[in-house]
N, C-alpha and C positions, 0 to 999 in steps of 0.2 A: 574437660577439654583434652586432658591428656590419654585416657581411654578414648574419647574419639579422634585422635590425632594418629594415634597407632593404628587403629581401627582402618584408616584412609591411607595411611602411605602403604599397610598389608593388602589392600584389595588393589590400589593402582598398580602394584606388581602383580599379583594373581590375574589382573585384567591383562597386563600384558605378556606375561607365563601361558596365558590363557590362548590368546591368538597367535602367540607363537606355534599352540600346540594344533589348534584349529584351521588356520589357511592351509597349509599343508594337505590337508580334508578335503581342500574343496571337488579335485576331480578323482574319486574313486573309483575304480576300474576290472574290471574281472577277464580272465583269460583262461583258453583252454586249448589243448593242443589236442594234432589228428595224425595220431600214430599209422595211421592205413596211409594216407597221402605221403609220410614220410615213407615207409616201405615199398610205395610204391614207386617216389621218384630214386631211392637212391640203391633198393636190394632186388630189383623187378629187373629180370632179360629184358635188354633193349638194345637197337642198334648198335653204339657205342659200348653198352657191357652184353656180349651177347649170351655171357655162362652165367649174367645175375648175380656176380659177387658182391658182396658190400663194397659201395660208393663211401660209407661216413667214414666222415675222420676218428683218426684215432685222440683215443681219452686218456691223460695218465692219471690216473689214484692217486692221492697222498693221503695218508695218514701218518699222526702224528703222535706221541708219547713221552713222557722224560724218565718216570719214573717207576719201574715196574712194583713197590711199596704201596705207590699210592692210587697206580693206575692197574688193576690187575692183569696178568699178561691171559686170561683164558677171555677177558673181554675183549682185550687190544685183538686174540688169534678167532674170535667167531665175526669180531668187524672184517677182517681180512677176508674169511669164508664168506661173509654176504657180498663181500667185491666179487672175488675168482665169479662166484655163480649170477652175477647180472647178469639182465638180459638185454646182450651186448654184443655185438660180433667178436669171438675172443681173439683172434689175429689183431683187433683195434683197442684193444684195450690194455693198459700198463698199472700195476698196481705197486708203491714204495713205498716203504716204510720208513720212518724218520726214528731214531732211536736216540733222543739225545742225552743218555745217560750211558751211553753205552755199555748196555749190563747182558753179560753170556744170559740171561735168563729171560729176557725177553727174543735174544737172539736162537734160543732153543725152543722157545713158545713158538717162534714164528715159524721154525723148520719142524714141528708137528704138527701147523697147520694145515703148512704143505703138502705133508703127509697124506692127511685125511682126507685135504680137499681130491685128490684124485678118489675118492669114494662119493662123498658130499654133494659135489658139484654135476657128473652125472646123473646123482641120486636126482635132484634136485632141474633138472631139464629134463627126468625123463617123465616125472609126474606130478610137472607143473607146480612146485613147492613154494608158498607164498605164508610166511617172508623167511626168507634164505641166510636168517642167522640161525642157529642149530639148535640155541639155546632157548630160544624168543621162539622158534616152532615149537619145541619138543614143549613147551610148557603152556601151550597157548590152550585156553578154556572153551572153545568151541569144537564142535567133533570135526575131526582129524579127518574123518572117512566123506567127507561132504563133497558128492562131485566128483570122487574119486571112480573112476569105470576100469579101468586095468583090473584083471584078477590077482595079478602079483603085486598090489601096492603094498598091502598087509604084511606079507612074506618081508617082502622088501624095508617097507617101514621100521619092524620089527629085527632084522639084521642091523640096518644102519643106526639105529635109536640103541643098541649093542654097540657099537664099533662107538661113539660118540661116549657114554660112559665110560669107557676107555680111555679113550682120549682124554677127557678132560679128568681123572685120576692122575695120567701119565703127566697132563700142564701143572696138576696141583701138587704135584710130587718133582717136579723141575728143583725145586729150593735146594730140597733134602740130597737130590741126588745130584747137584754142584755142590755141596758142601761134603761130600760123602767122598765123591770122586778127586776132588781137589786135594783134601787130607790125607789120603792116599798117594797120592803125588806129591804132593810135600813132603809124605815121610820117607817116600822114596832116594828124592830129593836128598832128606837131610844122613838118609844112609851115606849115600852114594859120597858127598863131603867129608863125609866121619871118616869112611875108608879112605877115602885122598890124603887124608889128615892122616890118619895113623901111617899111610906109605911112606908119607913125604918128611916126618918127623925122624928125630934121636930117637936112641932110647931112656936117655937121661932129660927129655923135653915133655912136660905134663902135657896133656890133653885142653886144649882151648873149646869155649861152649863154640859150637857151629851157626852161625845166622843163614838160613838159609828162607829169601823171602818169601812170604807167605798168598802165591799165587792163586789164582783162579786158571783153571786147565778147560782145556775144553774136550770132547769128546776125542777125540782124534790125538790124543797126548801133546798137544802143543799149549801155550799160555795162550791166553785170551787176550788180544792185541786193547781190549776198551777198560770198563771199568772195573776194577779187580773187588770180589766181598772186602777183603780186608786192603784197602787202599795202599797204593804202593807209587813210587815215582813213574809217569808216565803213567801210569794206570787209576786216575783217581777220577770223579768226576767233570774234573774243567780241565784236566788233565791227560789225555787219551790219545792214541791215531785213530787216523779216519780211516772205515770201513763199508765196501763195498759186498757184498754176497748175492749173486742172482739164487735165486732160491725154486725159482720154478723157469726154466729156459724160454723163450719165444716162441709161440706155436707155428705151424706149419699152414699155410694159407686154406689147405685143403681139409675139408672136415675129415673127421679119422673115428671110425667107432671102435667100437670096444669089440675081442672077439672072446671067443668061448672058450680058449688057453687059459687068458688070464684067470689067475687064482682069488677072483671079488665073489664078496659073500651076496652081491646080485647080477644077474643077467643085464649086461651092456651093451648086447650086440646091434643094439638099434637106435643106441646112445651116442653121441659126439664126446669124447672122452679128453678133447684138447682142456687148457687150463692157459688163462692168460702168465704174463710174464710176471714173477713177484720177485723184487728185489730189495732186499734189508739194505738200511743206510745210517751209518752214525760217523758223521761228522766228525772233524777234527778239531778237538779243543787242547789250547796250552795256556799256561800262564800271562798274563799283561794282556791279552787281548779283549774286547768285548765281544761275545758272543752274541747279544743280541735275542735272547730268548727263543721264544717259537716262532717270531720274525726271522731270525738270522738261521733257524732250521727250516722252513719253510723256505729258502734263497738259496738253500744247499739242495734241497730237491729240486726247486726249478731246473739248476744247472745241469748237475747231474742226468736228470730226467732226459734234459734238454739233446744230451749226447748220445744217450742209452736210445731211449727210442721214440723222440722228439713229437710227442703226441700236439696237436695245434691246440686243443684242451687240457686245461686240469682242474680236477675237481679235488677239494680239500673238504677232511671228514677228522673230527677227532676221533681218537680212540674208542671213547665209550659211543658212538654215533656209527649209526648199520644203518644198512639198504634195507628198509621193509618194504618198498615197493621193485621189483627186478626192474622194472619198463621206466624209472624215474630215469634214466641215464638219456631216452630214446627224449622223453618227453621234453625236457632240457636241450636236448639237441633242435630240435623243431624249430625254438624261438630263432637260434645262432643260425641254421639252414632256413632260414625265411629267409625272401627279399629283405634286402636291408636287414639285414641281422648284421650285416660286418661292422656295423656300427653299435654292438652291443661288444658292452666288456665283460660282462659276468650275468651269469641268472643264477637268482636269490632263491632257494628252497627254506619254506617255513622250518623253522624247530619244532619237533614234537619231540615227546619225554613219556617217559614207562616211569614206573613203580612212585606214584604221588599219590598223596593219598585222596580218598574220593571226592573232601570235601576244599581241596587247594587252598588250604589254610591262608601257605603267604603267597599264591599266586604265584606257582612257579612257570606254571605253563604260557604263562605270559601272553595269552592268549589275544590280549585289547592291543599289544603293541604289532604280535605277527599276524591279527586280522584285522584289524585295525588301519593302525599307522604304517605299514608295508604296503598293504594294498593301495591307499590314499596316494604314497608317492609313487606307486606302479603307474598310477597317471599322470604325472610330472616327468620327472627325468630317470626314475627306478627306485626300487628300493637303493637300503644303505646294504654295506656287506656289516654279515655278524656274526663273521669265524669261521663259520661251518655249515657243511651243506650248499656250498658252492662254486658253480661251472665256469669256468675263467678263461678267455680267451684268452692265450698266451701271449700274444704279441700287445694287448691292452695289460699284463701284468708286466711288459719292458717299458713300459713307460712312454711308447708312441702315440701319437693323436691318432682319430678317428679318421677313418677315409671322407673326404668329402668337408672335413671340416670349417674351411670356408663360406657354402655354402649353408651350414646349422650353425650359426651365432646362437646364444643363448637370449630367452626373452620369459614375458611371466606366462606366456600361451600355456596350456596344457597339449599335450601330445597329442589325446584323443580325443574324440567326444566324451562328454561328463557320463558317465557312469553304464558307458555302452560297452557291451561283450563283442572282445575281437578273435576272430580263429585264428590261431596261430599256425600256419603250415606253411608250406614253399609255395603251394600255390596262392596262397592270401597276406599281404604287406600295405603298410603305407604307404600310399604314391610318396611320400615326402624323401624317402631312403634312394630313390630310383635314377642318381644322380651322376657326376663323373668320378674317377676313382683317381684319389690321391693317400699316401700313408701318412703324413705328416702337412703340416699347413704349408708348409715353403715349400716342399721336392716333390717329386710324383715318386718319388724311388728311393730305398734306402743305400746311405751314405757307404758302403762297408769297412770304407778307409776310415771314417771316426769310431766304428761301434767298439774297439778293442777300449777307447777313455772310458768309457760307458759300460760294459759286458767283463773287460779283462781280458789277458791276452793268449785263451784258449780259441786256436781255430777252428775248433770241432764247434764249438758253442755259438761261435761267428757267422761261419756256414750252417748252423741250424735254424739262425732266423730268418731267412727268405722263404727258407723249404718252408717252417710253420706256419708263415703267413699266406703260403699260398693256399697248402694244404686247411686251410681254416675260411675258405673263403667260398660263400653259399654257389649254386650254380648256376651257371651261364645257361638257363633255359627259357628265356625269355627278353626280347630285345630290349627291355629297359635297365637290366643285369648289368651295371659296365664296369662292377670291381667281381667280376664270376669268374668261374672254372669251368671248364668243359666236364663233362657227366663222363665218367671212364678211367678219370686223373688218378685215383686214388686206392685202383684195382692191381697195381705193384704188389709183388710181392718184400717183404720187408729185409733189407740188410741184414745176415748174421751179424751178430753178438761176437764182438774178437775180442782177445784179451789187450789189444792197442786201446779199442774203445773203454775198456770197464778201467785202466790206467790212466786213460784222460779223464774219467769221469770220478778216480778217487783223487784228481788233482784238484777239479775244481772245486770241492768241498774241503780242502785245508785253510785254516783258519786264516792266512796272510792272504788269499785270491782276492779278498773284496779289497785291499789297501788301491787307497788310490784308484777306483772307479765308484760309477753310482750305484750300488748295489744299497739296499736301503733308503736312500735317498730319493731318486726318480725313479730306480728301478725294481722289481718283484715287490715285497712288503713291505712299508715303510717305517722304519728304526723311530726309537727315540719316544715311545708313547706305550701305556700299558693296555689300551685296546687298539694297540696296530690293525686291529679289522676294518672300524669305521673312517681310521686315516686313510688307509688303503684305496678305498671306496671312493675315499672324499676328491683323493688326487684322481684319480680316472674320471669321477662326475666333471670336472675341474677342468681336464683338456677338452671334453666336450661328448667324451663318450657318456653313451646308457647303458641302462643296466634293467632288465625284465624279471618279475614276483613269478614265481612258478607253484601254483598250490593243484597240486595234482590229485586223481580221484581219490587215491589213498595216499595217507600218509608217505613222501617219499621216504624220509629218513626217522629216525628213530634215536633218542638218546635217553642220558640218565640226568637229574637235577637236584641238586639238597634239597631235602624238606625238612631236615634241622632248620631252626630258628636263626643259631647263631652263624651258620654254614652260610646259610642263604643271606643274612644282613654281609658280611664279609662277600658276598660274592658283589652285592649291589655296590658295598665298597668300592669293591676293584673297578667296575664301571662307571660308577662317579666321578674315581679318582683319572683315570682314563679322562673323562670328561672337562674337568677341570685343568690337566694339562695342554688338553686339547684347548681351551678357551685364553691360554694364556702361550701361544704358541703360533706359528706363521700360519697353521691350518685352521685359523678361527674361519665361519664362513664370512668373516664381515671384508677379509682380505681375498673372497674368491672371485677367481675370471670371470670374465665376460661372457665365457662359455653357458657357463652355469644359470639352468632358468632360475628367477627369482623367486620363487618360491621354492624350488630345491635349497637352496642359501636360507631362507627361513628355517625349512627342516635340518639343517647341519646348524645353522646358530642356535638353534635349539638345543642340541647336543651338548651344546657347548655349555649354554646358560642354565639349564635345569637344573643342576644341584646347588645353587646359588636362592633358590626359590624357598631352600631350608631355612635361610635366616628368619625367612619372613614367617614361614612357617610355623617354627617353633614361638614366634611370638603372639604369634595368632592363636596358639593353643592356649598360651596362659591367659591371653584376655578375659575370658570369662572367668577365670578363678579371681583373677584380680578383681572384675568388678563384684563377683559377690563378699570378696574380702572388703574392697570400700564402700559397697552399700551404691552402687553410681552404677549408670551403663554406658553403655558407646551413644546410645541420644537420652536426652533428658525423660523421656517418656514413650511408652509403645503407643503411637499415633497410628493414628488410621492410615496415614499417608504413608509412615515408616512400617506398617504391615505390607500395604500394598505395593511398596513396591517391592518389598521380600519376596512377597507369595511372587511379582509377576517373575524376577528371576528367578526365584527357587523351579518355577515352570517352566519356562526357557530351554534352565540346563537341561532338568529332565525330560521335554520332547527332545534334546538334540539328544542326549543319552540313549532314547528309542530309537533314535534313527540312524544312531550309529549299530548300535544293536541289530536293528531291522537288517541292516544289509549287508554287514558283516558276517551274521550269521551266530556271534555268540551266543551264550546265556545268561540272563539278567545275574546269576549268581555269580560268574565269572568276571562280569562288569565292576560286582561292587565288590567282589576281594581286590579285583586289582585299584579299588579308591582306599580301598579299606589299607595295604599295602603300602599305597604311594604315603602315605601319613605316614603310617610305621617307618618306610627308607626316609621319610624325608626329615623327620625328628632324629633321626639315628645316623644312619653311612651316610646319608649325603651331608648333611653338615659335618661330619668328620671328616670327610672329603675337601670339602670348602676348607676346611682347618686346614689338613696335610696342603694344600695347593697353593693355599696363601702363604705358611711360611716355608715352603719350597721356594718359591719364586721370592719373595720377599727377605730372607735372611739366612736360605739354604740351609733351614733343619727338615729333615726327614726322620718322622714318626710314623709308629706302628701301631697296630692294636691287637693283641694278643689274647690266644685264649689260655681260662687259667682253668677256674674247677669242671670238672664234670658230675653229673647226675641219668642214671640211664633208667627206664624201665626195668619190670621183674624180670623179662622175658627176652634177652637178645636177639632171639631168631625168630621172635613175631613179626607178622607185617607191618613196614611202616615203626619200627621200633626207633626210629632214626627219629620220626618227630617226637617223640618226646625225651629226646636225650638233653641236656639241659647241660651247654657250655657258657658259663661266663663272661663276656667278653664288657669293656668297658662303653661299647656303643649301644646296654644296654638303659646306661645311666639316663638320658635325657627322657626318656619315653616312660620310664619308671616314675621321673621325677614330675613329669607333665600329669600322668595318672593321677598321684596321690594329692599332687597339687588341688585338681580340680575336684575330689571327693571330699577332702576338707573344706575344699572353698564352697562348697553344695551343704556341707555339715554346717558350716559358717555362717551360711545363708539363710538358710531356714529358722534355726539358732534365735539370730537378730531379727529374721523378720515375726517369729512366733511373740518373742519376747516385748516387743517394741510398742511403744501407745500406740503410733498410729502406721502398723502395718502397711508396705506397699509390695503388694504382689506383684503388681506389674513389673518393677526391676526384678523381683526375685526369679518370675518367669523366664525373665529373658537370660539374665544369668546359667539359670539353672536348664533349660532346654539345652544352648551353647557347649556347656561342659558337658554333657550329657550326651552332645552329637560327638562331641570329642572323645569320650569314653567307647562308645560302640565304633568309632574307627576303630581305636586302639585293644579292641577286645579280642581279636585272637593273637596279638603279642602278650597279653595277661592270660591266655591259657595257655599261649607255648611256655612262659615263665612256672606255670602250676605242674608241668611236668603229668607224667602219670599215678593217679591215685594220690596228689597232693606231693611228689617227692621232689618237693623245692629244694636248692641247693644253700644253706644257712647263709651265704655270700649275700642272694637277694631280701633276704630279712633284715637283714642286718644294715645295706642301701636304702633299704622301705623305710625301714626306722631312724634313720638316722633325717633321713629326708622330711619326714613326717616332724620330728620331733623339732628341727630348724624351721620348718616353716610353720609349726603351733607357734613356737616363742618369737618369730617374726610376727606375727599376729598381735600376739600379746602384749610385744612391747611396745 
């Protein structure tokens, strides 16, 4: 009774873990955008624009970094380079960089990106270069010359694939030469004291040692205003002034080619040579205050941005995360410039990842959740946000309702029809969006006299949000249009750049601007959670805004992901753990609006509850070893009626399994890493997760998990040498412990039943099938632990064994 007791309280939650994870599913939804319809209503001569400029609003870029150690700064400078060269109107585009460690060496990386990209980014428009990180071209495995008609590609090719080797020598040598250049400064420095000393001294008064501090200089003989190599007061980490640097000035509305003076090692004369505006930004941090992570850096860009050149969009990209497709930015825009887009707050672009290895051991590509479960809520109320790779409507990151929100209450309807393909363009919407135009539920208008409790009391920032919200709103070309723009609005030329503006704009990123408003809270990112993305998301679903899945014909974006064992358990950590505060926190969806359709609130209570499914989990694995330790099973006997109804579920899941597969598009092998995975995180981070969150909330300790030994390959600079690096971490104990469990308990069984008068195969069967499903889950965590060629770290022998030996003499006694 007691094996089948566990047996039934484990599945009545997997039953309900189950449908939580399935309603969600029910209207799956596919979409595609019509880049021709969009150029032709907004960059096409027409009455109103009679010279054809670009109509679209402007986009600001963020990118984000903290640590140039950990983040390398030749990655953070070729993400940059795939911005400058989208395919974008470059007068509409703003590109910032968030630097929040404030280190001269990413600040140097970034001013030789700049550099280059005046070579790059021509290169790169004049022969149609796909994809437009420099690094990710130059190495890509299909011929270069494909499609290529110019006679000078090759010439050209070959010059810039020159000047690039260069480059990236001159980022990798940044270290040496701040550390070369500074000691020389310093010793200068400590001359120049010595002599003060000797002027200023007796001649009967010895010689005192000289302290003279040990700066970081920058190129231009001044001190580095951020974080100094060797740390110093005002100059440390959390310690710094805020920095402003326009690094590439604002283009001229008017295209501008290249001419035959210029000294480029190719021909530009037929080239558009402008370069959007890139601006470096590192924050100001001091002592006692909360920073608030890359929350509270990403609130520093909003603002900033906000003043600089108050794009109505922004789209946030980590560091390691490039444009592989130029046209994803146009595509992105289609959904927001549809009818009724003003009532979208953000479009989601899938993750995709470079260098994993072929056979996605632990499922990094996550493949079942971004075609899967993204698309699924594409037809409810939108995907969730998930850090990166997404287009934000500005005035939905201030924390404002949707236009019209009156009118869209929230309910369990699905948006669209089940599983139909809609074209996304200005000329095709929902009649449902086609309604009266309000910003907020109570005013037709916003407040301006309140925004300064809310925003802080920059008036540049103040009067930036009517201008965004106007500039952000689809066009008035069609009489059901009643929150539109007139077609022509947005053909201005742009405000110079004055040093008034770039001095408002380093005020509002000092560390006291956010005191005393909602910054965090209602407004831009929301504080207080370690995945601030899907809070972020949660609160915008919440006032009644949506959100649009954009999977475009290629890949838009591009990133990098552990395929370390131990990298990747810790990263699932961090999302669990994310999770679990989230379920214990006013953002649970059990407390969400009215707004919100009810099945959106399934998909966020989800979020919430999933790593709770651990407990169950882990006990479900021992079951089978237990029973063949007792000689019992979860039913008295394998019945006919207890087969049949296995087989009819075990059938069940696997048609839904195909037909999630069918129309998502994965690969059956992709399906079952990611089951094979969810077992691995869910014996492992997610129940350490559940731990850390319980006694947070419960007794206020806060623990960690650390890594201790390392084990690498022969070969460091093989491919993929990363998966078989072998870091110890204690989240591998439970998964180790479940393994050898069930292999003894199989040894066990067989054992007693070989040995026994009267044999029963039947328990032994069912026993031993059970651990056995259990084992092949857990089977590529025991080959990430065998490392390469067997070079196990003595740490895990030594767990195996000890594990092994306590649970023989639990047996025994």
């Amino acid at each position: 009774m007691w094996l089948w007791g566990m047996s039934v309280v484990c599945e009545i939650w997997f039953a309900f873990s189950w449908l939580l994870d399935q309603l969600p599913k029910l209207c799956p939804i596919n979409r595609c955008a019509d880049l021709n319809v969009l150029k032709e209503k907004f960059e096409t001569p027409n009455p109103r624009n009679p010279t054809g400029k670009s109509d679209l609003p402007g986009i600001d870029m963020f990118v984000s970094t903290a640590d140039p150690e950990k983040e390398p700064p030749l990655v953070t400078a070729n993400t940059i380079l795939s911005i400058l060269a989208a395919d974008y109107p470059v007068e509409k585009l703003s590109c910032y960089v968030s630097d929040d460690g404030g280190a001269l060496l990413t600040f140097e990386a970034m001013a030789e990106a700049a550099s280059f990209a005046n070579l790059w980014v021509p290169f790169c428009r004049k022969h149609d270069i796909e994809p437009r990180n420099p690094e990710s071209y130059f190495t890509l495995k299909r011929d270069p010359y494909k499609n290529k008609v110019r006679p000078d590609f090759v010439r050209d090719r070959r010059r810039v694939k020159r000047e690039y080797d260069e480059y990236k020598v001159r980022i990798n040598g940044l270290p040496d030469s701040i550390r070369r250049r500074s000691d020389a400064y310093n010793a200068r420095e400590e001359m120049k004291a010595l002599k003060l000393q000797r002027h200023n001294k007796n001649d009967d008064e010895p010689l005192e040692n000289v302290k003279v501090p040990k700066a970081t200089w920058m190129a231009d003989g001044t001190h580095w205003p951020g974080t100094w190599v060797v740390p110093g007061p005002e100059h440390s980490k959390g310690d710094h002034a805020g920095i402003i640097q326009v690094m590439l000035k604002p283009p001229s509305d008017e295209p501008l080619n290249g001419s035959s003076i210029d000294a480029k090692p190719i021909d530009l004369t037929e080239v558009d040579i402008r370069l959007p505006m890139l601006v470096y930004v590192s924050r100001e941090k001091r002592p006692g205050y909360d920073h608030n992570k890359k929350a509270g850096a990403m609130n520093a860009l909003v603002r900033a941005s906000a003043i600089m050149s108050n794009g109505p969009f922004i789209l946030n990209l980590d560091c390691d995360h490039y444009i592989y497709y130029s046209e994803a930015l146009r595509e992105g825009m289609c959904f927001m410039m549809d009818r009724g887009g003003d009532r979208l707050c953000y479009v989601q672009f899938p993750q995709r990842f470079e260098g994993i290895d072929p056979s996605d051991r632990y499922a990094n590509r996550n493949t079942v959740f971004f075609d899967v479960n993204m698309r699924a809520l594409d037809g409810l109320q939108g995907p969730m946000y998930v850090g990166t790779g997404c287009l934000f409507r500005r005035t939905a990151l201030y924390g404002f309702d949707p236009p019209r929100s009156k009118e869209h209450p929230g309910c369990c309807s699905c948006c669209f029809a089940r599983g139909k393909k809609k074209p996304a363009s200005v000329a095709d919407a929902p009649e449902e969006e086609d309604e009266s135009h309000g910003l907020r539920e109570t005013d037709d208008e916003m407040n301006l006299a309140l925004l300064p409790k809310s925003f802080g009391n920059s008036s540049f920032l103040i009067d930036s949000i009517p201008v965004a919200e106007f500039q952000g709103r689809p066009l008035a070309d069609h009489p059901s249009v009643k929150n539109g723009r007139q077609p022509g609005a947005l053909t201005n030329s742009r405000e110079p750049l004055g040093a008034a503006t770039v001095a408002e704009a380093i005020s509002v990123i000092s560390c006291w601007y956010e005191d005393k408003t909602e910054w965090g809270q209602r407004v831009g990112w929301i504080y207080g959670s370690v995945t601030e993305d899907v809070v972020t998301g949660y609160r915008m679903h919440n006032r009644g805004w949506r959100s649009i899945y954009c999977v475009t014909k290629r890949d838009a974006f591009r990133g990098t992901a552990p395929i370390n064992l131990t990298d990747r358990l810790h990263q699932v950590l961090r999302w669990a753990t994310g999770s679990v505060e989230i379920f214990f926190s006013r953002n649970n969806a059990l407390l969400a609006s009215h707004r919100m359709k009810f099945l959106q609130k399934i998909a966020y209570m989800n979020v919430g509850i999933y790593p709770f499914t651990s407990i169950f989990l882990v006990v479900y694995c021992f079951l089978p070893a237990l029973s063949l330790f007792s000689g019992q099973f979860i039913v008295q006997s394998l019945s006919v009626a207890f087969l049949t109804y296995l087989l009819g579920i075990t059938i069940t899941l696997c048609l839904l399994a195909v037909l999630e597969i069918k129309w998502s598009g994965i690969t059956l092998e992709e399906w079952w890493r990611n089951e094979q995975f969810w077992l691995i995180g869910g014996t492992s981070a997610h129940l350490a997760a559940v731990i850390q969150g319980l006694l947070k909330v419960m007794a206020g300790i806060e623990i960690s998990f650390t890594l201790t030994s390392k084990s690498a390959g022969d070969d460091a600079d093989e491919d993929y040498a990363d998966l078989h690096l072998i870091k110890w971490t204690s989240l591998m104990i439970p998964p180790i412990t479940i393994m050898i469990t069930n292999v003894i308990g199989i040894a066990v069984g067989v054992v007693r039943t070989i040995y026994s008068e009267l044999p029963q195969w039947s328990r032994l069967l069912g026993g031993v099938f059970f651990s056995f499903w259990v084992l092949v889950h857990l089977y590529p965590f025991a080959k990430g632990l065998m490392g390469r060629r067997g070079r196990t770290p003595t740490v895990v022998f030594v767990w195996a064994g000890l594990i092994a030996i306590t649970i023989s003499l639990l047996w025994v006694a």
